[in-house]
C-alpha positions in Angstrom: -23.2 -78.9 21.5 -21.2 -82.2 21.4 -22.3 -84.4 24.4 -22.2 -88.5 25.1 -25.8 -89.2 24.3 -25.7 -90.3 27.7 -25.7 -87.3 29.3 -29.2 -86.6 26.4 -30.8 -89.5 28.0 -30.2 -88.1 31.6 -31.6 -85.0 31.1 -34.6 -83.9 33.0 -33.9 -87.1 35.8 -32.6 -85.5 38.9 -29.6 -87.0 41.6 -28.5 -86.2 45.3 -25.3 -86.5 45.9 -23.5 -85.3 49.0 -27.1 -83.6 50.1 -26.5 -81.4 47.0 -29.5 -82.0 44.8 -28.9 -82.1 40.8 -31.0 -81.5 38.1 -29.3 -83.2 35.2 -27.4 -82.0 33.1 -25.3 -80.3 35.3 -24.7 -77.5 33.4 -24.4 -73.7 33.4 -26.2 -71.2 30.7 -25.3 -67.8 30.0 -21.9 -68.1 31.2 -19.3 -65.6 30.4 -15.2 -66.6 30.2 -11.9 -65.3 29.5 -8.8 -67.3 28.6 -5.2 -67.0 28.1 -2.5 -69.0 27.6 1.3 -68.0 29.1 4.7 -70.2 27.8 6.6 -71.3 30.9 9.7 -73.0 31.1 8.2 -77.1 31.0 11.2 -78.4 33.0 10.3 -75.9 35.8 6.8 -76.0 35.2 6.8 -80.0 36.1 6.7 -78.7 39.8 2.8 -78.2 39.5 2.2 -81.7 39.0 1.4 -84.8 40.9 2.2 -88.6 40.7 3.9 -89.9 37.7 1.1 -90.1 34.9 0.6 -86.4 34.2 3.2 -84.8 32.2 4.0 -80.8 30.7 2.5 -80.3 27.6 5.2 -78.9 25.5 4.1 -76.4 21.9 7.6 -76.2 20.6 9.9 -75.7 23.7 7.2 -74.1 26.1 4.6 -75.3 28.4 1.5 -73.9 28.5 0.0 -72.0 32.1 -3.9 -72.0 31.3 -5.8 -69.4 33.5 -9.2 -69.2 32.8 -12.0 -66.9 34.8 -15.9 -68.1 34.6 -18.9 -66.4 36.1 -21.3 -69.0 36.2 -24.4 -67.0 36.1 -27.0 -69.9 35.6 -26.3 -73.2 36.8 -27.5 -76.3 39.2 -26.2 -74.8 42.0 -26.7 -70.6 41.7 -24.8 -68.1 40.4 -20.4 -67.9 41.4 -17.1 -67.1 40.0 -14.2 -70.1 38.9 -10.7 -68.8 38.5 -8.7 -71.6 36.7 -5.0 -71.8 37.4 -3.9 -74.8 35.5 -1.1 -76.7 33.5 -1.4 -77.6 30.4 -1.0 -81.7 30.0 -0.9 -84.8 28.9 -2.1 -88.2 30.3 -0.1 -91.4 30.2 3.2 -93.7 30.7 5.6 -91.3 28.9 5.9 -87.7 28.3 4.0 -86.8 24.8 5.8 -86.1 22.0 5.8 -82.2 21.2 2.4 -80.3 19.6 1.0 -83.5 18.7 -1.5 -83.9 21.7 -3.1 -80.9 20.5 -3.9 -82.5 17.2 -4.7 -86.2 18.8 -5.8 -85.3 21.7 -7.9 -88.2 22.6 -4.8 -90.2 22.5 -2.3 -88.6 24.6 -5.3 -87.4 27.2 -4.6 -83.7 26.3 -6.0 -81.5 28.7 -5.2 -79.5 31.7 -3.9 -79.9 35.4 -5.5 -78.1 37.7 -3.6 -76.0 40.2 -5.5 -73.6 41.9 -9.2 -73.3 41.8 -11.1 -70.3 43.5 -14.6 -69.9 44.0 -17.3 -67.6 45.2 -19.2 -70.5 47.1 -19.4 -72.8 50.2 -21.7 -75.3 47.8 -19.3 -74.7 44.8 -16.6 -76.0 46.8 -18.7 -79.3 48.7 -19.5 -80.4 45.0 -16.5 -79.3 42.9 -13.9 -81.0 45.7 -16.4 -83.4 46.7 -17.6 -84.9 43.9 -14.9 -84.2 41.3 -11.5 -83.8 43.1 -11.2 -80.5 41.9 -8.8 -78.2 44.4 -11.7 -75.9 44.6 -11.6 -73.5 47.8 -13.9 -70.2 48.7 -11.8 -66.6 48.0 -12.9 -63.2 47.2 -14.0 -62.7 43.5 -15.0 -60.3 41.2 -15.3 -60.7 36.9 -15.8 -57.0 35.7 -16.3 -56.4 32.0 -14.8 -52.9 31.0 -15.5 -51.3 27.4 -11.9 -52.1 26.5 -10.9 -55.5 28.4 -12.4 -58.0 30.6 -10.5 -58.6 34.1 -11.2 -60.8 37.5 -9.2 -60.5 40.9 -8.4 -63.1 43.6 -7.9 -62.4 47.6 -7.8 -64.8 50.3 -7.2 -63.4 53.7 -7.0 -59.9 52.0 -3.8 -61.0 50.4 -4.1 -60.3 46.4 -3.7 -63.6 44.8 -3.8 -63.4 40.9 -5.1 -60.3 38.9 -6.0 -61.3 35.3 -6.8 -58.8 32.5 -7.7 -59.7 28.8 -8.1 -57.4 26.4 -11.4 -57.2 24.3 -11.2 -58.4 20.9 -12.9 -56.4 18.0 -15.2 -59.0 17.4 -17.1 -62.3 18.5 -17.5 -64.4 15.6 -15.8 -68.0 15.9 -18.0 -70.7 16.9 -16.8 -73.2 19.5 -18.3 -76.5 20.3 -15.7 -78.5 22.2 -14.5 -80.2 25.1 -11.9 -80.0 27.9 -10.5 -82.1 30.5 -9.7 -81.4 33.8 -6.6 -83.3 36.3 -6.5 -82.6 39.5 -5.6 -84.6 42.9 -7.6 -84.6 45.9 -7.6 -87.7 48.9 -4.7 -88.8 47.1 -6.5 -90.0 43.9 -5.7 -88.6 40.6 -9.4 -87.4 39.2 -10.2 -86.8 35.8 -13.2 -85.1 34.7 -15.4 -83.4 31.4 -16.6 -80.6 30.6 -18.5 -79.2 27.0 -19.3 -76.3 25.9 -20.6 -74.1 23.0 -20.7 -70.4 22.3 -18.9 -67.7 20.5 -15.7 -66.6 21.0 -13.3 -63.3 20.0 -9.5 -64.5 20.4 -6.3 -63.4 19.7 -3.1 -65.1 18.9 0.5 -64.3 19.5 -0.1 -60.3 20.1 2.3 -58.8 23.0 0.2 -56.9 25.7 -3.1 -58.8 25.0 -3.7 -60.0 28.4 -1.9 -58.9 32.1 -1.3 -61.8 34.9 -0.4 -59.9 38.2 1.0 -62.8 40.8 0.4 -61.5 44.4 1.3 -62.7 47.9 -0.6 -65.6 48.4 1.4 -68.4 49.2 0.0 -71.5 47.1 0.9 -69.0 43.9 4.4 -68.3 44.7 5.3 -71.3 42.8 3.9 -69.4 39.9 6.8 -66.8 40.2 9.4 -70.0 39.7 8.8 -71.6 36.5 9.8 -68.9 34.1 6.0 -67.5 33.4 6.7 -65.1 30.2 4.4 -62.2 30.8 2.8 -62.2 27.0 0.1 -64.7 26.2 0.6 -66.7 22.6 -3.6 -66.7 22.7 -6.1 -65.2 25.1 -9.9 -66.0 24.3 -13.4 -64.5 25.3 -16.4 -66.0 25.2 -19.5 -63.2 26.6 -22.0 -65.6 26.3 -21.2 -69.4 26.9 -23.2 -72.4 27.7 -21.5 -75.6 29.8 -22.6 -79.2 30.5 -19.9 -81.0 33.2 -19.8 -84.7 31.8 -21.6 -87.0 35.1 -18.6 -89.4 34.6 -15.1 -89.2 35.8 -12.4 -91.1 36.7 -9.6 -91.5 39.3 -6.7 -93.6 40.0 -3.6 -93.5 42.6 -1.8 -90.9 42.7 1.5 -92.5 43.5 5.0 -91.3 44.7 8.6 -92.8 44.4 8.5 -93.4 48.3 6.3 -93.8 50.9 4.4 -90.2 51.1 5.0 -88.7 54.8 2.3 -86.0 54.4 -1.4 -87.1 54.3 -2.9 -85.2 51.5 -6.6 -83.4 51.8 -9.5 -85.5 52.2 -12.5 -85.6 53.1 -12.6 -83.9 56.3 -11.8 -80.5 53.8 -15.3 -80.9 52.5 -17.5 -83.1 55.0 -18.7 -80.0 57.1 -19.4 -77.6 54.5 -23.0 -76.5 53.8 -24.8 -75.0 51.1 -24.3 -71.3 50.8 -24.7 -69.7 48.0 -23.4 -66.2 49.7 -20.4 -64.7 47.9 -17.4 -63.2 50.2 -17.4 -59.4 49.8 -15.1 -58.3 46.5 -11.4 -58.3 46.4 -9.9 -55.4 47.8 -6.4 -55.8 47.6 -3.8 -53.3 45.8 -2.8 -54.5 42.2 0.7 -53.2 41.1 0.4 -51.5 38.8 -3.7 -51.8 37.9 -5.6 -48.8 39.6 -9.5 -48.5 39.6 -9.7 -46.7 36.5 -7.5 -49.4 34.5 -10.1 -52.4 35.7 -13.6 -50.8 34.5 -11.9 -49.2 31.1 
C-alpha cells in the first residue's frame, strides 16, 4: 500500500488524544466497501459546500454525489459502520477546469466534500469530529451483503435517511492501491484529511440500474432531493475485503463567508461530553419505498 514513510516510522508507537488511545497506524483491516458515483446538476450541487475554496468537480457537465458505505470490522477503535455522503471536489482559488483534476489530482486537491457522515459509534464520532473535523454523528446502521448485491440503511430518530443498494459484480479482480481526500467543516475551520488503502475491487461503469439511492425523510438529506441527483450511477465499486490507514496529518484553514456569519457553527461542545462506547444503536427499521425484506438479503 502507498503510505508517507512517515506514517512506516510511526508504526508500532502509540498516542492519546482526546482520552482516545491510538495504536499507530490508525488503520482498519478486513474492511468491506461499496461505492457509487451519481451525476448531479454542479450549479445546484454547489449548495453542499462551504466557504469559498472548495469547488464542484465537474466530468463533462455533471458533478459527482460520492456515497460510500464501510464496515470497519478491525480497527483502533472496534468494529462500526461509515456511510459517506459527499461531493465530489476540488481544492483551490478558482473552480478546476473540467476532468482534469481526476488526472492531476495532486494539483487541483481532487477529492471529496463531505456532507453527511453516519456512524455506529459514540467513540467513532469523539475521534472522527474531534480530531479530523469530519461531520461524523451516531445513527442506526446496518451493511448486509445479499448473494446478488450489497446494501446499507440509515435512520435517525426512526426516520429512514438514505437506503443504498449496489449490485454485485461478477468478479473481484482489479487491484487498488490509492488514496483519498476528505473536506469537511467543523468549528468553523475547513479540515482536510488522508486516507489509503489497498484491496481488490469488482466495479462497474456506466450500466443503468447498477446501484439504487432511496432519499428518506431526514431533514439534513432533503437537500439531496434539490440538486438534480440522476438515479443511475456512471460507476459503482465493491471492495469485500479492504485494508485502510487514515494519514496522522491533516490540515485546516478558515472557513470564511462574504459577511459576517450570524449562526455559530458546531464546535466543540458537539463532541466534548462524548465517551467511548463502542455499542451500536439497534438496526434501521424504517420502510424503504420500494425495497422490501426479500429485495435487501437477495
Amino acid at each position: 500500500m502507498f503510505q508517507p514513510a512517515r506514517i512506516a516510522r510511526q508504526a508500532g508507537r502509540y498516542a492519546l488524544v482526546d482520552d482516545i488511545p491510538f495504536q499507530m497506524p490508525v488503520q482498519g483491516i478486513k474492511s468491506s466497501t461499496i461505492l457509487a458515483a451519481f451525476p448531479c446538476d454542479p450549479v445546484k450541487a454547489r449548495v453542499l459546500l462551504q466557504g469559498n475554496e472548495v469547488h464542484p468537480f465537474v466530468l463533462w457537465n455533471k458533478a459527482l454525489l460520492l456515497v460510500t458505505v464501510v464496515d470497519y470490522r478491525h480497527t483502533n477503535i472496534g468494529k462500526y459502520i461509515e456511510f459517506s455522503i459527499a461531493l465530489a471536489c476540488t481544492h483551490g482559488a478558482r473552480p478546476a477546469p473540467r476532468l482534469l483534476p481526476a488526472l492531476l489530482r495532486g494539483l487541483f486537491g481532487t477529492g471529496q466534500w463531505v456532507y453527511d457522515l453516519p456512524v455506529s459509534t459514540e467513540i467513532s464520532v469523539k475521534g472522527g469530529k474531534g480530531i479530523w473535523g469530519m461531520p461524523k454523528h451516531q445513527a442506526n446502521l446496518n451493511y448486509i451483503e445479499g448473494e446478488r448485491s450489497v446494501s446499507s440503511q440509515y435512520d435517525l430518530d426512526g426516520q429512514l435517511g438514505v437506503y443504498f443498494e449496489v449490485e454485485r459484480p461478477r468478479s473481484i479482480w482489479l487491484p487498488v492501491s490509492t488514496s483519498a481526500v476528505n473536506y469537511s467543516e467543523f468549528r468553523g475551520l475547513l479540515m482536510k484529511s488522508t486516507i489509503y488503502f489497498s484491496g481488490k475491487a469488482g466495479f462497474s461503469l456506466f450500466r443503468k440500474g447498477a446501484a439504487r439511492l432511496v432519499i428518506g425523510d431526514v431533514p439534513r438529506v432533503q437537500v439531496l432531493k434539490t440538486i438534480g441527483l440522476e438515479p443511475d450511477p456512471i460507476a459503482t465499486l465493491y471492495m469485500p475485503e479492504v485494508t485502510g490507514v487514515l494519514d496522522d496529518h491533516f490540515e485546516s484553514w478558515f472557513c470564511t463567508d462574504a459577511q459576517p456569519p450570524t449562526t455559530p457553527p458546531e464546535g466543540l461542545e458537539s463532541v466534548v461530553n462524548l465517551g467511548e462506547s463502542q455499542q451500536w444503536l439497534p438496526p434501521p427499521s424504517a420502510p424503504v419505498p420500494g425495497v422490501t425484506r426479500q429485495d435487501v438479503l437477495a
